[in-house]
N, C-alpha and C positions, 0 to 999 in steps of 0.2 A: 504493500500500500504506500510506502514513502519514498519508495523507487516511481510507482506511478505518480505519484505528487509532482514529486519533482520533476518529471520528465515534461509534465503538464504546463509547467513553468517556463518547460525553454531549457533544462538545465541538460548536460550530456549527461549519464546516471549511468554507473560499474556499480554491477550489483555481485556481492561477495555471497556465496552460499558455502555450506558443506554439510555434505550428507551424514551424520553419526549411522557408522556402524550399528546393525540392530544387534549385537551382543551387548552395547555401550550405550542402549537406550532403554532406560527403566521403561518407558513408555509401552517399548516391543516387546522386553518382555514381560510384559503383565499385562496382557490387552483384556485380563478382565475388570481393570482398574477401570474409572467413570473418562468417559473420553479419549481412552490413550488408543482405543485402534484407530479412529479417525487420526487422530493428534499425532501418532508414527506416523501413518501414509503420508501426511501434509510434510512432516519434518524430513522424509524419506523425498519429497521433490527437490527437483533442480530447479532453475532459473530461466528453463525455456518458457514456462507459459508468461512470464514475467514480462522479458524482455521482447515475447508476440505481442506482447498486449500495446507494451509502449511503440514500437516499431509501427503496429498497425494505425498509430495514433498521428505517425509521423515523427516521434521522437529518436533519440541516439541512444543505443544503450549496449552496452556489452557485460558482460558478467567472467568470472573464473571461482571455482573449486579451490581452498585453501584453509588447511587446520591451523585455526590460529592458537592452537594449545603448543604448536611449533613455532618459537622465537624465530627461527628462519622462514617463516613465511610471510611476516611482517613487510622487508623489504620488497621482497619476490612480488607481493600483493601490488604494493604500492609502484614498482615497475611495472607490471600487466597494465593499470591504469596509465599511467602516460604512454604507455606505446601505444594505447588506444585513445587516449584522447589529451594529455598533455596534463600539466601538473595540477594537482587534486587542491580544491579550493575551500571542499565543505565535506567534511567527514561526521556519519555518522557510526555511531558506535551500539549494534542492536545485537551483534553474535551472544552468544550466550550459551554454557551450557548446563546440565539442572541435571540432580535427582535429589532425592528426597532423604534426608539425612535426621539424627537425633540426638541428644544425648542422653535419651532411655535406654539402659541397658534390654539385648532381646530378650522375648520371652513375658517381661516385666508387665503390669497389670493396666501400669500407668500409661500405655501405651494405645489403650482406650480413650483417653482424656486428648490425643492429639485430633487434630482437624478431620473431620470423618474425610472428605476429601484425598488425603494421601495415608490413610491407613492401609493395609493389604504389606505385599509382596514387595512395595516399591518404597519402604520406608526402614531404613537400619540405620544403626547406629554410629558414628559416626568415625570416620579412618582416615588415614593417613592420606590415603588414595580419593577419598570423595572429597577429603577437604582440597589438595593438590588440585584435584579434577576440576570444581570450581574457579579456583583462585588465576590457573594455567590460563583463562580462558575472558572472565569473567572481571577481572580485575588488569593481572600482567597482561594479556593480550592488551586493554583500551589503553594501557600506562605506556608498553613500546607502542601501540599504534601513533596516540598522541604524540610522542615523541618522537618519532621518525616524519610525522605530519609537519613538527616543528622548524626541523631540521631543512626540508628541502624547503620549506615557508621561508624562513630566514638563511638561506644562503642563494636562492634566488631574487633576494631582496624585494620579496613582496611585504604589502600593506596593509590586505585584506584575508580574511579566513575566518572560517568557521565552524566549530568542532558541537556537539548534539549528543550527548552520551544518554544512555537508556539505561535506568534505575529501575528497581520496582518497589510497591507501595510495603512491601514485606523486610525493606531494608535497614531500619531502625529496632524491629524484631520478629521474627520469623519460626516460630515454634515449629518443628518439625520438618525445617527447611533449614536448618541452621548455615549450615555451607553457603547456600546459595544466597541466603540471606546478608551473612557477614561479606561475603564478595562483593555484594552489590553497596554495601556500608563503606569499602573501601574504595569503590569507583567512584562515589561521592564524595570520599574525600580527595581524591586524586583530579576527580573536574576542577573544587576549587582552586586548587593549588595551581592548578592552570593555569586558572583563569587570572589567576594572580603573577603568574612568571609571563604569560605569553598575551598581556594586553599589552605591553608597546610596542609588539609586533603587530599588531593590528587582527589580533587573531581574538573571539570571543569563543567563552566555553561554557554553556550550560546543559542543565542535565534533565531531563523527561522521566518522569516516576509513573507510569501508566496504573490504573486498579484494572478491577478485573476485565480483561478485551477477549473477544471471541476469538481466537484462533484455533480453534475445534475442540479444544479441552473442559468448553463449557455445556456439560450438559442440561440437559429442560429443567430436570429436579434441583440441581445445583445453581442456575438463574434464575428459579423461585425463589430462595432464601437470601440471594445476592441483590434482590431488584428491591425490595423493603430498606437495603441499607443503602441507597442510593438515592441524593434530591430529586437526580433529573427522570429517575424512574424507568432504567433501561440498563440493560449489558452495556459496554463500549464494543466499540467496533474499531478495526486498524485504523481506518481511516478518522477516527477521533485521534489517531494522535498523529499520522502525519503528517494532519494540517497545521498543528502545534509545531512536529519538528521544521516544515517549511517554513513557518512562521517565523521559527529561531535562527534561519537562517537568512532573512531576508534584510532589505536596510532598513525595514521598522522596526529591528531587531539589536537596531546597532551600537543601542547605549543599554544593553540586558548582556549583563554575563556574572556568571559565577553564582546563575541562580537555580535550585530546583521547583520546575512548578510539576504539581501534580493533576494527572490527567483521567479523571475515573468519575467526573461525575458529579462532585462533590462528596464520594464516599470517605476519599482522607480530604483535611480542610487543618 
């Protein structure tokens, strides 16, 4: 949805995907969890229907495959973009990667008291390796991104840029998501600090905290109890917040950085 935004704009738009492994997707394997078979197939797509849609529309878009849980694919990335359309002006930062973590020992009674939502199969306690897995991705990926954004920003002595990083409304506390939670706690603080080294660069950094958005993980029973806790009286949808991140990127935009706004609804406030 924010690849189509922007293309919508006029903007050239590289859209980064990658496929997790379905051994490496709690999602795949526990598809008797609420949403996760749709929710694999969508995560299981590439970048063609994406870049049809915008092409068909008339826009420019190219895409590439890249783990950015590999610090060497940082630059690689960011080379594929200028060989296809020249130096990168507006980054957004939406990768992510998730399971459902705790710190209830297994087995434990207490394990009842977490969010009925990720109770099942897809919820352990918390390791070395889930924490890594998060942080790889989630955090260090946006921290080299940004910083390799910075680098050819200021040695090509540019003025302008804009960086868009994607938080979630779970990031200050996250019961039963603890990983994914604490990673997204630390992207937020890694936006500010940006936003604080790279304004005399002419570069602004703020950050998009989305609530609950449909990306197929939201099913009927679980958007009954979700729509009561919301003013506007509705799920979000992607495009609730691309228009936010186009927004943050545009020159009405251009004295806002180092802020997070939240995008759900009025559910957090």
């Amino acid at each position: 949805a924010t690849a189509r935004a922007f293309a919508a704009e006029g903007a050239r738009v590289f859209v980064h995907y990658f496929r997790l492994p379905a051994n490496l997707d709690p999602t795949a394997e526990s598809p008797q969890a609420p949403g996760a078979e749709l929710y694999a197939a969508e995560r299981a797509e590439g970048a063609d229907a994406v870049l049809a849609a915008i092409r068909d529309q008339g826009g420019q878009a190219e895409a590439g495959e890249f783990d950015l849980s590999d610090p060497a694919s940082v630059p690689r990335l960011f080379d594929a973009v200028e060989a296809a359309f020249g130096p990168v002006e507006v980054l957004v930062n939406n990768a992510a990667d998730w399971e459902a973590d705790t710190f209830i020992p297994p087995g434990s009674a207490q394990v009842n008291e977490l969010p009925e939502l990720w109770q099942g199969e897809t919820t352990a306690t918390i390791t070395a390796r889930s924490h890594d897995r998060h942080f790889s991705v989630n955090s260090r990926a946006t921290a080299l991104l940004m910083a390799e954004f910075a680098r050819r920003h200021i040695q090509r002595g540019a003025t302008w840029g804009r960086i868009i990083n994607l938080s979630t409304g779970g990031a200050y506390c996250f019961p039963g998501e603890v990983s994914y939670g604490a990673s997204k706690a630390a992207l937020e603080s890694y936006s500010r600090s940006a936003a604080r080294e790279l304004g005399p660069a002419g570069i602004t950094v703020n950050i998009v905290s989305p609530g609950p958005i449909q990306t197929g993980w939201i099913t009927p029973e679980l958007e009954a109890v979700l729509v009561p806790t919301t003013p506007l009286g509705r799920i979000g949808q992607p495009e609730d917040v691309a228009d936010v991140i186009v927004f943050l990127a545009s020159t009405q935009a251009r004295w806002v950085t180092g802020q997070l706004l939240h995008i759900g609804g009025g559910q957090t406030m």
